[in-house]
MMTF fields as JSON, N, C-alpha, C and O atoms, coordinates in Angstrom:
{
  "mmtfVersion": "1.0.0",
  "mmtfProducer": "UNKNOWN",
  "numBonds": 427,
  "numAtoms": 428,
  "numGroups": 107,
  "numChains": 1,
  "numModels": 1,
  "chainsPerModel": [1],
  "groupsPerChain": [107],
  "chainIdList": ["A"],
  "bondAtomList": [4, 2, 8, 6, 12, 10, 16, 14, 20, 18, 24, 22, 28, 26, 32, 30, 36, 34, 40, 38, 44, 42, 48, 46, 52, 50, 56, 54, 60, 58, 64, 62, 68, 66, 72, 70, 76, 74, 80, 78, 84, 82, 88, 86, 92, 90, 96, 94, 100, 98, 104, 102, 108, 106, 112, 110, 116, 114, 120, 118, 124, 122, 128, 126, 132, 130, 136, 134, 140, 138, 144, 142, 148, 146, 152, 150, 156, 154, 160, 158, 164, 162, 168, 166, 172, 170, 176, 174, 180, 178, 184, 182, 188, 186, 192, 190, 196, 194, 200, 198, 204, 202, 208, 206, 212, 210, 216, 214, 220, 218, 224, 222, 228, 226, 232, 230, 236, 234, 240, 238, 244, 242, 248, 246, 252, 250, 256, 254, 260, 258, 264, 262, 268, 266, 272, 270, 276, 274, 280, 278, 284, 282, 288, 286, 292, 290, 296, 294, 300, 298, 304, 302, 308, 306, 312, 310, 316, 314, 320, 318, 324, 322, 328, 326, 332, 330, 336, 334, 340, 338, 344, 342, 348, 346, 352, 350, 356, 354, 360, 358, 364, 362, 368, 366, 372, 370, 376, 374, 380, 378, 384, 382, 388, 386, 392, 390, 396, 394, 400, 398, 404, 402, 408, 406, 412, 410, 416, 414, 420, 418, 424, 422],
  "bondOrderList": [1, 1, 1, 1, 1, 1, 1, 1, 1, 1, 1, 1, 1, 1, 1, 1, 1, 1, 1, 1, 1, 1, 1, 1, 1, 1, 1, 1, 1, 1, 1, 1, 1, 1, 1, 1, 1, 1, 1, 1, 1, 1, 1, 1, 1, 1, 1, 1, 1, 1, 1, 1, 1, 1, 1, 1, 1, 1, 1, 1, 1, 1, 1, 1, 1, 1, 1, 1, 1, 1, 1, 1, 1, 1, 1, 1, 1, 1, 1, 1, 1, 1, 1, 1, 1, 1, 1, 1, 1, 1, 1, 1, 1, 1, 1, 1, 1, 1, 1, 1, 1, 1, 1, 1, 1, 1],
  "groupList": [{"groupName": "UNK", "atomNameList": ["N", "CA", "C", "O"], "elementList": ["N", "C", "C", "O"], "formalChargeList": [0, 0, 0, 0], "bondAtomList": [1, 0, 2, 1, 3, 2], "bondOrderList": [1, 1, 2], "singleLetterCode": "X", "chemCompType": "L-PEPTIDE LINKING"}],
  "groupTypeList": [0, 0, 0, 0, 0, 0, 0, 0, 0, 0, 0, 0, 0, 0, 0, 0, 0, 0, 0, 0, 0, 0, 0, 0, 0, 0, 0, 0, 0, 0, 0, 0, 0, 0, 0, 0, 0, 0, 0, 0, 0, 0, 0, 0, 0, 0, 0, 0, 0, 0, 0, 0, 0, 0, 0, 0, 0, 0, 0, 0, 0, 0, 0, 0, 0, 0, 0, 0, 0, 0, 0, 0, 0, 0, 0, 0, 0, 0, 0, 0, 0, 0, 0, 0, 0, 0, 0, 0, 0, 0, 0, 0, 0, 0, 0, 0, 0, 0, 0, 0, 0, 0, 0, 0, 0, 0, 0],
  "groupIdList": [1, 2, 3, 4, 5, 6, 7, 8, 9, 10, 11, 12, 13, 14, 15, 16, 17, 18, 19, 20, 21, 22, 23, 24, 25, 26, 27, 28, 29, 30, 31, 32, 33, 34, 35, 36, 37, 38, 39, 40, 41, 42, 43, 44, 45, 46, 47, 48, 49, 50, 51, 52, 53, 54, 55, 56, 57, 58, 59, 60, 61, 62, 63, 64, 65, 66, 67, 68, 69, 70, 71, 72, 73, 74, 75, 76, 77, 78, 79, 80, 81, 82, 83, 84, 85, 86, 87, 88, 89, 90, 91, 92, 93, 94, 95, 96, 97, 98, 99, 100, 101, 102, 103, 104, 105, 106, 107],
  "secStructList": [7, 2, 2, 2, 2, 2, 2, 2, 6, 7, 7, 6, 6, 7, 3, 3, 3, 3, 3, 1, 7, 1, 1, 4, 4, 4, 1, 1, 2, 2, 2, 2, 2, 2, 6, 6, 6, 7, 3, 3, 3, 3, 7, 7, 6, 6, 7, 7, 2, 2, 2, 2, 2, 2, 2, 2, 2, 2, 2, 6, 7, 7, 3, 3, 3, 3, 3, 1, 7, 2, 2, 2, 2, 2, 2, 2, 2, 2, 2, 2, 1, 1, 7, 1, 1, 7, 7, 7, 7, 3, 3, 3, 1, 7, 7, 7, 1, 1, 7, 7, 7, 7, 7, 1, 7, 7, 7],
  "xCoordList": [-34.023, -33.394, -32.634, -31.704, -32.975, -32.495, -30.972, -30.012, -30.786, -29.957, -28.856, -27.635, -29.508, -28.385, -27.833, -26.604, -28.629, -28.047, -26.992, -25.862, -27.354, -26.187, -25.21, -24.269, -25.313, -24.01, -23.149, -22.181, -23.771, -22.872, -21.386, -20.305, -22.152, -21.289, -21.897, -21.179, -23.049, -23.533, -23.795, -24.009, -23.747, -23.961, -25.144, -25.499, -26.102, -26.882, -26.8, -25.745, -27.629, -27.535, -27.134, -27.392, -26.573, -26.025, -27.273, -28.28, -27.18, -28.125, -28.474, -27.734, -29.369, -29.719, -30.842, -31.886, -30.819, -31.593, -32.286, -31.92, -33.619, -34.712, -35.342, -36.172, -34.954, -34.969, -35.716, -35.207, -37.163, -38.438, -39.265, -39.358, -40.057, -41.587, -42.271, -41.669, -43.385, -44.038, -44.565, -45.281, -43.936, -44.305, -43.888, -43.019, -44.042, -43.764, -42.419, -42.036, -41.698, -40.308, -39.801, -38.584, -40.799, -40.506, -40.888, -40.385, -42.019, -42.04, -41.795, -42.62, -40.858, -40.073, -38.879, -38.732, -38.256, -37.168, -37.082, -36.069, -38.193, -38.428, -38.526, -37.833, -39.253, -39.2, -37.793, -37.406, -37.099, -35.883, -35.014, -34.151, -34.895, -34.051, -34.146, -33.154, -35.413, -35.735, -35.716, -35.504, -36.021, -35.608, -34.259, -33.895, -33.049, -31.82, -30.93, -29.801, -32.018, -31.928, -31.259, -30.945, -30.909, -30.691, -31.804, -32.904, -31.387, -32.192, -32.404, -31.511, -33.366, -33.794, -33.796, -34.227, -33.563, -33.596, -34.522, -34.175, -35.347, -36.744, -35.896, -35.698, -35.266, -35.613, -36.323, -36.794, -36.93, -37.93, -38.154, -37.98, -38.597, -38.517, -38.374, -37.641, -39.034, -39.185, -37.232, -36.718, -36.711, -35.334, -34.862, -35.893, -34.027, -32.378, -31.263, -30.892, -30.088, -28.589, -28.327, -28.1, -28.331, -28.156, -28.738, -27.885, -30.486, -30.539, -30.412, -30.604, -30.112, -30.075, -28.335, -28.082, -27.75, -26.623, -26.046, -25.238, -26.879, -27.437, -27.717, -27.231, -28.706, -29.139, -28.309, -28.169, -27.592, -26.861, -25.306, -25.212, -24.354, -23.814, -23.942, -23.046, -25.645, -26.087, -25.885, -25.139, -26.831, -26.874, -26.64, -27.39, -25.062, -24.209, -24.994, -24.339, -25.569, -26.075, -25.088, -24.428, -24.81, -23.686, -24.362, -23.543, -25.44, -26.239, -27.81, -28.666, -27.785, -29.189, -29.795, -29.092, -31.13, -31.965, -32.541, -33.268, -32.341, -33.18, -34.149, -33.956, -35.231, -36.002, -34.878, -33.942, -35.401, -34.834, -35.204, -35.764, -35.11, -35.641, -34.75, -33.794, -34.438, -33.287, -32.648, -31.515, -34.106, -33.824, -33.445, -33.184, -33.41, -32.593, -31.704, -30.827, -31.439, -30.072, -29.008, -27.901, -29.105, -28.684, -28.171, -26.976, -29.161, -28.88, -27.444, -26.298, -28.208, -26.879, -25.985, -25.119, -25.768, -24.254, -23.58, -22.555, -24.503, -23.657, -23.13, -22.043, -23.94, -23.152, -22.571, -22.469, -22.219, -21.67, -20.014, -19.095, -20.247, -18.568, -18.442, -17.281, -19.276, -19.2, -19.111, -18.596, -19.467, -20.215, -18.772, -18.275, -18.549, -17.039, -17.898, -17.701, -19.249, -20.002, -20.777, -21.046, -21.283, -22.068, -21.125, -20.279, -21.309, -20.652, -21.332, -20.775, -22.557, -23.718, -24.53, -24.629, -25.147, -26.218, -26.665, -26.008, -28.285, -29.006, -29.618, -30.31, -29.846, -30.844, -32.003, -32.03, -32.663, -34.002, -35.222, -35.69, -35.505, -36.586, -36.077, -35.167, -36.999, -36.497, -35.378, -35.625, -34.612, -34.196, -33.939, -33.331, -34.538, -34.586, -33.159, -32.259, -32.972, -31.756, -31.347, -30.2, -32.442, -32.369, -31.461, -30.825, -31.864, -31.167, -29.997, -29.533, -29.395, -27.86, -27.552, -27.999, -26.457, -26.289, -24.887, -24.529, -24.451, -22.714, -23.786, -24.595, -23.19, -23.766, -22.775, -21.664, -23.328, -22.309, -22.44, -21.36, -23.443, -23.771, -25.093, -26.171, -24.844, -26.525, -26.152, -25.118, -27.518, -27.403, -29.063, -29.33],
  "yCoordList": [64.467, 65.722, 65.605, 66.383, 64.682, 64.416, 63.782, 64.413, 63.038, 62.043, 63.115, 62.993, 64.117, 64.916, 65.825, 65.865, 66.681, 67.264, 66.462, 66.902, 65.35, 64.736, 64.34, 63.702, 64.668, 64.314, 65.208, 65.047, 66.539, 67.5, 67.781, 68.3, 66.936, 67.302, 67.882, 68.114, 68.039, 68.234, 67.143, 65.987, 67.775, 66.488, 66.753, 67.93, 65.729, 65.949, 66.874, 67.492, 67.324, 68.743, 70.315, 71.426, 70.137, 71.527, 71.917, 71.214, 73.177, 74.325, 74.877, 75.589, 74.513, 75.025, 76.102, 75.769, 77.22, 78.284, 77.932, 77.343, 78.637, 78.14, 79.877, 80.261, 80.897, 81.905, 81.999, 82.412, 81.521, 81.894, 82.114, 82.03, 82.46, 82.759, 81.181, 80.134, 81.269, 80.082, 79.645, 80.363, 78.137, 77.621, 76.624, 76.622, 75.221, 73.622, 73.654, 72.743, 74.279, 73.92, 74.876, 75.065, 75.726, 75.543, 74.485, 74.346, 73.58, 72.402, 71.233, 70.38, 70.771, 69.808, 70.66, 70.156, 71.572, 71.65, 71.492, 71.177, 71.702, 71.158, 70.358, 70.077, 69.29, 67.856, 67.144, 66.392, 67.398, 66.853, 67.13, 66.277, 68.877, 69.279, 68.274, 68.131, 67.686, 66.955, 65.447, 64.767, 65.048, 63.551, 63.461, 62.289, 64.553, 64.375, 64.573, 64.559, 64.718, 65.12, 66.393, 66.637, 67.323, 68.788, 69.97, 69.594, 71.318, 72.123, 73.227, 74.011, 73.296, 74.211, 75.616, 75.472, 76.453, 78.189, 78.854, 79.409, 78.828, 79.825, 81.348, 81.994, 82.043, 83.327, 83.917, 83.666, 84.973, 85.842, 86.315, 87.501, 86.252, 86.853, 88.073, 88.579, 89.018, 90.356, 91.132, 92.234, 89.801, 90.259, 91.273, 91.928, 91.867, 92.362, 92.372, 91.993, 92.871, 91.883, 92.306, 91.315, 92.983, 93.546, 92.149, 91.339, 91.704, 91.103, 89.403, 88.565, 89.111, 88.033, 87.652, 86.718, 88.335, 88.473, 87.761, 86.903, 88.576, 88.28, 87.244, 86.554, 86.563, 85.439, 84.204, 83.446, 84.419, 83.55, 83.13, 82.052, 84.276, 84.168, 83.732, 83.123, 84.189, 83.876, 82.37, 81.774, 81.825, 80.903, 79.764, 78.788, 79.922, 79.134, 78.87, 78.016, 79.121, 78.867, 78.545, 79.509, 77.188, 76.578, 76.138, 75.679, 76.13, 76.467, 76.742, 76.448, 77.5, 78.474, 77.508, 76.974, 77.409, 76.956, 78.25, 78.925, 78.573, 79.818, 79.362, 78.205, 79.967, 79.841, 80.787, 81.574, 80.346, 81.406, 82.396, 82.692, 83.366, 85.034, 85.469, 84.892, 86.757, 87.154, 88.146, 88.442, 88.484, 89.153, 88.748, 89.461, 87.7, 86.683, 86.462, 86.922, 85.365, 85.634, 86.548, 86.135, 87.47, 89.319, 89.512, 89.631, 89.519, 89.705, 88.673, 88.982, 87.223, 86.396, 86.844, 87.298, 86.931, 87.043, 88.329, 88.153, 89.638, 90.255, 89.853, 90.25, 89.155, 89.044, 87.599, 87.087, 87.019, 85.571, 85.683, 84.995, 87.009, 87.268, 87.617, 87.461, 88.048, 88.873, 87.637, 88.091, 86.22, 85.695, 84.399, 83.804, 84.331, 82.664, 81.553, 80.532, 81.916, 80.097, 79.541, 78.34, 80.522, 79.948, 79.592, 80.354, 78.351, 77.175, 77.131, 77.055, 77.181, 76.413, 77.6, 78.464, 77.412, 78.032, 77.191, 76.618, 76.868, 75.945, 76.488, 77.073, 76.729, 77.362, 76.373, 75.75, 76.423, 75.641, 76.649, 77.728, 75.906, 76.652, 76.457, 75.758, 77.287, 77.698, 79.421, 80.032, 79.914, 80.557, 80.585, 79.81, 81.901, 82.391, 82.26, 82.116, 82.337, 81.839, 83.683, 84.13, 84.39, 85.925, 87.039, 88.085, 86.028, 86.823, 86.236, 85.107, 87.892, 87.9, 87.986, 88.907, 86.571, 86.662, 85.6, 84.63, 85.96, 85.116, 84.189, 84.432, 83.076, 81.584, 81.742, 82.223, 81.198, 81.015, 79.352, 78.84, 78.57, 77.576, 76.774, 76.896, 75.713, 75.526, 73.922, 73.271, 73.54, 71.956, 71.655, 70.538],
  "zCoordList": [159.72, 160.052, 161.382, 161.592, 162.29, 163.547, 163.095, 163.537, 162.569, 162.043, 161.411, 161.512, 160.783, 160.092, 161.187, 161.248, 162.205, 163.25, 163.867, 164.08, 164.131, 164.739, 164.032, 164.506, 162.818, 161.511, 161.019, 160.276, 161.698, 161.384, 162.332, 162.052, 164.007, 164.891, 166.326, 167.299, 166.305, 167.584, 168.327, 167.964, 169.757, 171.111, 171.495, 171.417, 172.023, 173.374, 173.938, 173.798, 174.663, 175.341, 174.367, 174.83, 173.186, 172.388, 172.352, 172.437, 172.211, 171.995, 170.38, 169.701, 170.117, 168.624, 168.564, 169.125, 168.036, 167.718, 166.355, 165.338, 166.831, 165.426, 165.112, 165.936, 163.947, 163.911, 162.609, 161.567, 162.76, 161.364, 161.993, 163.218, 161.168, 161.453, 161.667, 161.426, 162.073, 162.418, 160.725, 160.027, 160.273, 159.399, 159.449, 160.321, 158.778, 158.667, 158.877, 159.611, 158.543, 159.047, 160.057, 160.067, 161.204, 162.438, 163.385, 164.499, 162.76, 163.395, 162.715, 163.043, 161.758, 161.439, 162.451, 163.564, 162.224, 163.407, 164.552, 165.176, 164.98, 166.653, 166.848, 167.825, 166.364, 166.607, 166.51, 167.405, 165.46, 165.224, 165.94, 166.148, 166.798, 167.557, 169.092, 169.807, 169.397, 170.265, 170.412, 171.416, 169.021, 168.705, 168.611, 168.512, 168.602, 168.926, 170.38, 170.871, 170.581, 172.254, 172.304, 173.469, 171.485, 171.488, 172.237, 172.643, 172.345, 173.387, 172.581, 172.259, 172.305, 170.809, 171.591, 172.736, 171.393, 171.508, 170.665, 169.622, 170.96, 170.083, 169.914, 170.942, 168.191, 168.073, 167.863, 166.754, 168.517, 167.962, 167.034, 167.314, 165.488, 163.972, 164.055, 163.205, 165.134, 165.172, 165.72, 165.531, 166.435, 167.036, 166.374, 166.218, 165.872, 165.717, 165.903, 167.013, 164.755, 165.577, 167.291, 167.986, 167.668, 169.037, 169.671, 170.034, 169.876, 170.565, 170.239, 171.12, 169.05, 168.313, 169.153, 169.913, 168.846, 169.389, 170.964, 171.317, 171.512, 173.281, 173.289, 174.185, 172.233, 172.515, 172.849, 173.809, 171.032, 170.688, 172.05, 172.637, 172.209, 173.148, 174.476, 175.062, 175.253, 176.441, 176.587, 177.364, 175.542, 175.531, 175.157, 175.128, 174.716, 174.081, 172.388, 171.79, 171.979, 170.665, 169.589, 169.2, 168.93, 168.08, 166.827, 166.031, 166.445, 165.26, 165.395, 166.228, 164.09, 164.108, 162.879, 162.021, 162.974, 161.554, 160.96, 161.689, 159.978, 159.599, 158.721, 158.348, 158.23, 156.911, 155.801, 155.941, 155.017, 153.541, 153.481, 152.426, 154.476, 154.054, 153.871, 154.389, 153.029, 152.949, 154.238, 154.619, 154.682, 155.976, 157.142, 158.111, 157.077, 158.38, 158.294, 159.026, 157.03, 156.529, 156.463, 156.805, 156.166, 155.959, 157.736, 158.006, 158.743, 159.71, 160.184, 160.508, 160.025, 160.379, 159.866, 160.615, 158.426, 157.827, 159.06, 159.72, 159.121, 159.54, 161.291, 161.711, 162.021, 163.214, 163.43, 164.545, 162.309, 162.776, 163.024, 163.468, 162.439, 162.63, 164.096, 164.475, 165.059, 165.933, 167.1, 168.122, 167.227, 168.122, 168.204, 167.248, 169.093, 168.987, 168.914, 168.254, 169.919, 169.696, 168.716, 168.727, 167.609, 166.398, 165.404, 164.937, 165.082, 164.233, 163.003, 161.908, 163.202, 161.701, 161.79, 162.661, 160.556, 159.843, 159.165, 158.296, 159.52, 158.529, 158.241, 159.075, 156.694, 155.57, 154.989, 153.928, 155.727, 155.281, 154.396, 154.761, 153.197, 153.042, 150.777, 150.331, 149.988, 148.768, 148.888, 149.928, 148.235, 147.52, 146.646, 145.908, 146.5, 144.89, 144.544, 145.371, 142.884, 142.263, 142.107, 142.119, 141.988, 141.492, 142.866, 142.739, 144.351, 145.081, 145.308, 145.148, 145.968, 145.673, 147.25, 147.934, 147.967, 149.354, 149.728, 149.06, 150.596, 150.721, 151.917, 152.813, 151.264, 152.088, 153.007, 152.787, 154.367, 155.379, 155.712, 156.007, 155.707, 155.396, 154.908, 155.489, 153.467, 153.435, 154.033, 153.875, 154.833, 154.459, 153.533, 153.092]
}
């Protein structure tokens, strides 16, 4: 997963946001965000766009890992339009084939 962060286009030092609940692939993302020498941004699951927003801008944030909820997702779609520095969206996790959602990016 380290190998692919850095294949998409990020440098050393970029800032990546990790926006799930605590499960195996909040810590496969952390490790990898670190074995790439990247600077992971913990979101809070409980956030909202307002402060997700804040985040992302404050702190230069140029891709987010999400889990597959639709409720995270949902949130991103609506403020990725809003933000100049988020680049990626990584969708980690299953989705359902039954829900209905505009990909902004899967890897």
């Amino acid at each position: 997963m380290a190998h692919s962060l850095l294949g998409i286009g990020l440098s050393k030092g970029d800032r990546v946001g990790i926006y799930m609940k605590n499960n195996p692939f909040y810590v496969f993302s952390l490790f990898a965000i670190g074995k790439a020498g990247l600077v992971e941004v913990p979101i809070n699951p409980n956030f909202r766009e307002p402060e997700i927003l804040h985040i992302i801008n404050t702190a230069h944030v140029s891709t987010i890992i999400v889990e597959a909820n639709m409720e995270f997702i949902n949130i991103l779609s609506k403020i990725s339009s809003e933000s100049s520095v988020l680049k990626n969206v990584i969708i980690v996790g299953d989705i359902k084939k039954n829900q209905k959602w505009k990909p902004i990016y899967i890897y």
